[in-house]
C-alpha positions in Angstrom: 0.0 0.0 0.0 2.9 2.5 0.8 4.3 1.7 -2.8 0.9 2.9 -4.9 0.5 5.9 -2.7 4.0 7.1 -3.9 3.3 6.4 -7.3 0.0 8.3 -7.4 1.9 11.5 -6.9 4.6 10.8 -9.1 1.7 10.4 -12.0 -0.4 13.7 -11.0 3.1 15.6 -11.4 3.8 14.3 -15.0 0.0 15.7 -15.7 0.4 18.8 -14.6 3.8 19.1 -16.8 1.6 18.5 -19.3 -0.9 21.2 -18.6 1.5 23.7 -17.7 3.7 22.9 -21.2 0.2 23.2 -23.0 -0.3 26.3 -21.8 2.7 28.0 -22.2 2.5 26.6 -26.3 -1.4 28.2 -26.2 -0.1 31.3 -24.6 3.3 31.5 -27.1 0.9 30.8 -30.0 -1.7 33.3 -28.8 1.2 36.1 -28.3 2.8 34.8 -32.0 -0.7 35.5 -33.6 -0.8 39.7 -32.6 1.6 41.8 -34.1 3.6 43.9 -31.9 2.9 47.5 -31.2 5.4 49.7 -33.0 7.0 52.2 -30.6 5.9 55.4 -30.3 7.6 58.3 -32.6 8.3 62.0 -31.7 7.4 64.5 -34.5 8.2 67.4 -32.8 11.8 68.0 -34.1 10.1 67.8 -37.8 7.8 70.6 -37.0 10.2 72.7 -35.5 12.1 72.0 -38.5 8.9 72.9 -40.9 8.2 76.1 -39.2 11.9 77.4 -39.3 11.7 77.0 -43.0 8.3 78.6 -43.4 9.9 82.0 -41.4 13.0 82.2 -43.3 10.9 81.8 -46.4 8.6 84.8 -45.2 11.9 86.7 -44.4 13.1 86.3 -47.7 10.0 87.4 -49.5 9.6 90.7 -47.2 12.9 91.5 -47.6 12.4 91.5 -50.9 9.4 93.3 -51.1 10.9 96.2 -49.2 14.3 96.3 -51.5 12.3 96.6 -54.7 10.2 99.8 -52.7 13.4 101.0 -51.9 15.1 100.9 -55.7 11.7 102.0 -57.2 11.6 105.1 -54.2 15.2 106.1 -55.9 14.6 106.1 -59.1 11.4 107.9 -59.0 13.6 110.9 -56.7 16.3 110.3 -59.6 13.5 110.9 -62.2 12.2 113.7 -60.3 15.5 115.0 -60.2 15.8 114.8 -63.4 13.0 116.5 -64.0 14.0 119.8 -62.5 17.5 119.8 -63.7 16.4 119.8 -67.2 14.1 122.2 -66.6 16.1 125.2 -66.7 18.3 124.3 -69.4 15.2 123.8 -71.8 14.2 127.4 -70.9 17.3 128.7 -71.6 17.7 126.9 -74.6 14.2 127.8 -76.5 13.8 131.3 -74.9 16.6 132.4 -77.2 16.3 135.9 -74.8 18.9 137.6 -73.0 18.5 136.5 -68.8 19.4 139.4 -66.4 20.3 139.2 -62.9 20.1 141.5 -60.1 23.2 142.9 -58.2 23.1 143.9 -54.4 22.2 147.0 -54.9 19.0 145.8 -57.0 19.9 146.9 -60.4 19.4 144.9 -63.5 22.7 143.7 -65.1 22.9 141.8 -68.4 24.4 138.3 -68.3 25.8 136.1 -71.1 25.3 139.0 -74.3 26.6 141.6 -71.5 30.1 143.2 -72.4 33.1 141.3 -70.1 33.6 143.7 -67.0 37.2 145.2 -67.5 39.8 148.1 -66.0 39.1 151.2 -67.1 40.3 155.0 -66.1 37.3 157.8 -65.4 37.3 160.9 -64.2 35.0 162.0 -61.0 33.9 165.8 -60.6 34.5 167.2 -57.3 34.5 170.5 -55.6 37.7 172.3 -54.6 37.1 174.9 -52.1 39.2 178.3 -52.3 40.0 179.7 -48.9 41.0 182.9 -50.7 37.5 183.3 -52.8 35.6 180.8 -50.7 34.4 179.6 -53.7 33.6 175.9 -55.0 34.8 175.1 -58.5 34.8 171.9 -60.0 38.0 169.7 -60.6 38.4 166.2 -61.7 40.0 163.8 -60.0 41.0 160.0 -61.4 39.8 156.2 -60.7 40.4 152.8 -62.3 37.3 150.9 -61.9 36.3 147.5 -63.3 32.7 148.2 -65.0 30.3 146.7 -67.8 28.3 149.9 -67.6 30.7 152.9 -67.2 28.1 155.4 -66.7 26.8 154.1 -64.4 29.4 152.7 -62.3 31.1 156.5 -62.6 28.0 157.4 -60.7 28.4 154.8 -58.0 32.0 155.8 -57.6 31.3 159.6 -57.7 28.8 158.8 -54.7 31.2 157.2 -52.6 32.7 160.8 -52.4 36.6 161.9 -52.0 39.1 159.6 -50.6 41.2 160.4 -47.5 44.0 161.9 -49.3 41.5 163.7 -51.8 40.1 165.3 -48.1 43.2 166.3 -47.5 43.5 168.3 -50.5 40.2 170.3 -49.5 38.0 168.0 -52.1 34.4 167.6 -51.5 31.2 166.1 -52.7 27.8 167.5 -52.8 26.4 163.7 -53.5 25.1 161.9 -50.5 26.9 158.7 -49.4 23.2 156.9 -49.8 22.8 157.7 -53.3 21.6 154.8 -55.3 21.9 154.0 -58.8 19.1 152.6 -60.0 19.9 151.9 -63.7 21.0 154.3 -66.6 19.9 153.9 -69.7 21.6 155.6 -72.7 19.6 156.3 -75.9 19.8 159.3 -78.8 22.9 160.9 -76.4 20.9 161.3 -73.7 21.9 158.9 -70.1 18.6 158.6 -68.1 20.1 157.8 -64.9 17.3 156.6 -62.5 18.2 156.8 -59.3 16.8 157.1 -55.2 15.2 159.8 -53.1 18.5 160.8 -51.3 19.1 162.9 -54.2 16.4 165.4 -52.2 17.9 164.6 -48.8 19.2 167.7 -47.1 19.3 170.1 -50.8 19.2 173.2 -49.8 20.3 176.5 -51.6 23.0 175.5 -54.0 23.9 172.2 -52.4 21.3 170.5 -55.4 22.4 172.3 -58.4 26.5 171.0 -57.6 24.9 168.0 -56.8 23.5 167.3 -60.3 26.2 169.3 -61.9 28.8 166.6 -60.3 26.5 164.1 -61.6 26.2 165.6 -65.6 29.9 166.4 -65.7 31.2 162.8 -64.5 28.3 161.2 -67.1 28.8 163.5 -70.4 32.8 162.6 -70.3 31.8 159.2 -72.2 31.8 159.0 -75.3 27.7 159.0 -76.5 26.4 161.0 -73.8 25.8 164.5 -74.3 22.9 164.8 -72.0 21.6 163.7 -68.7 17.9 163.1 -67.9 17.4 161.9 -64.0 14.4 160.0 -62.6 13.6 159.4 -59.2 12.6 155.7 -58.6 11.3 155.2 -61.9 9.2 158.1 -61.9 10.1 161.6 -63.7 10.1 164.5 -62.0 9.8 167.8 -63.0 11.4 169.8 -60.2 13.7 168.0 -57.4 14.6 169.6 -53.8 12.5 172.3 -51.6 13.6 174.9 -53.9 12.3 173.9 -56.9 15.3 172.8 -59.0 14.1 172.1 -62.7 15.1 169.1 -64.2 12.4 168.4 -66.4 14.4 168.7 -69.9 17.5 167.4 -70.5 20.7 168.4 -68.4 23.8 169.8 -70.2 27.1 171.0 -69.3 26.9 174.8 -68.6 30.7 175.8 -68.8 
């Protein structure tokens, strides 16, 4: 009896063996039959990737953009400038007319048909006073100016009056410092010499008449000009001063 009890267990052992074997086959079988799960990906370095490329892209294109603004902004200033710089030379070219330009002192001057400015020797009238006879009597004195319009820069040089050394000598001038020459104009051997109101300023008694007498004398010495006619701002006059000086006609030398 002791012998079949130990076999009994022996036997039950073997069984299970079996079970367990069959069930680890079923269970290798059953994980054979299902496919593995693939492991799981990470796309987020692809989209970083994606998106960097999309930016420098848009960079590009506004870059772009803006540099063809900027080289269509320049040359639309370079067509502008263009523009205005032909401007004046198409005026001057069909005009065909002589331009004038103004001086400082705000008289007309001619420019390209106007005679080159060059060195030239005048004579100014001014008065020499006699202590003996206290007397005025005129007397000429000379300058080397540079001058397109001799008449009228004799004027302007007459009404800067006597130099130091000319004071010295007892010379004097009856025309005012502020004189103006306005323009002169020389037609038929008459100069009209236009000029400002200081002419009037402080003429009283004789101090007019050697006024305009310095002026006549230092215009008739050209060459042309065998008369003076004055204006006064553009305007004739028919008397000038408080006293009544006539200068209506035309003004000669008297002596």
């Amino acid at each position: 009896m002791p012998k079949k009890q130990a076999g009994g267990p022996k036997k039950k052992t073997a069984s299970a063996r079996k079970t367990t074997g069959a069930a680890k086959k079923t269970a290798t079988k059953k994980t054979a039959g299902k496919p593995a799960a693939p492991p799981a990906r990470s796309y987020t370095p692809l989209y970083v990737a994606i998106i960097m490329v999309l930016l420098i892209v848009i960079l590009f294109l506004v870059n772009r953009q803006i540099g063809e603004r900027g080289i269509i902004g320049q040359l639309d200033r370079g067509k502008k400038t263009e523009t205005k710089d032909s401007r004046p030379a198409a005026s001057a070219d069909n005009s065909g007319k002589e331009q004038t330009a103004r001086s400082d002192d705000g008289s007309r001057t001619a420019d390209p048909g106007a005679p080159v400015a060059e060195k030239r020797a005048i004579k100014l009238f001014l008065y020499a006073f006699n202590e003996k006879t206290e007397k005025l009597t005129l007397t000429t004195v000379g300058r080397s100016i540079e001058t397109r319009e001799p008449v009228r820069d004799a004027i302007r040089e007459l009404a800067k009056g006597p130099s130091a050394r000319e004071e010295r000598q007892g010379l004097l001038s009856a025309v005012p410092k502020n004189l103006r020459v306005n323009s002169v104009r020389v037609a038929n051997g008459t100069a009209v010499i236009d000029v400002n109101g200081a002419i009037e300023e402080n003429a009283n008694g004789s101090i007019l008449l050697n006024r305009i007498d310095q002026i006549v004398y230092t215009a008739t010495q050209f060459d042309g000009v065998k008369a003076v006619e004055i204006t006064v701002n553009g305007k004739k006059r028919r008397f000038l001063g408080g006293d009544g000086l006539s200068v209506g006609g035309a003004l000669r030398r008297h002596r």
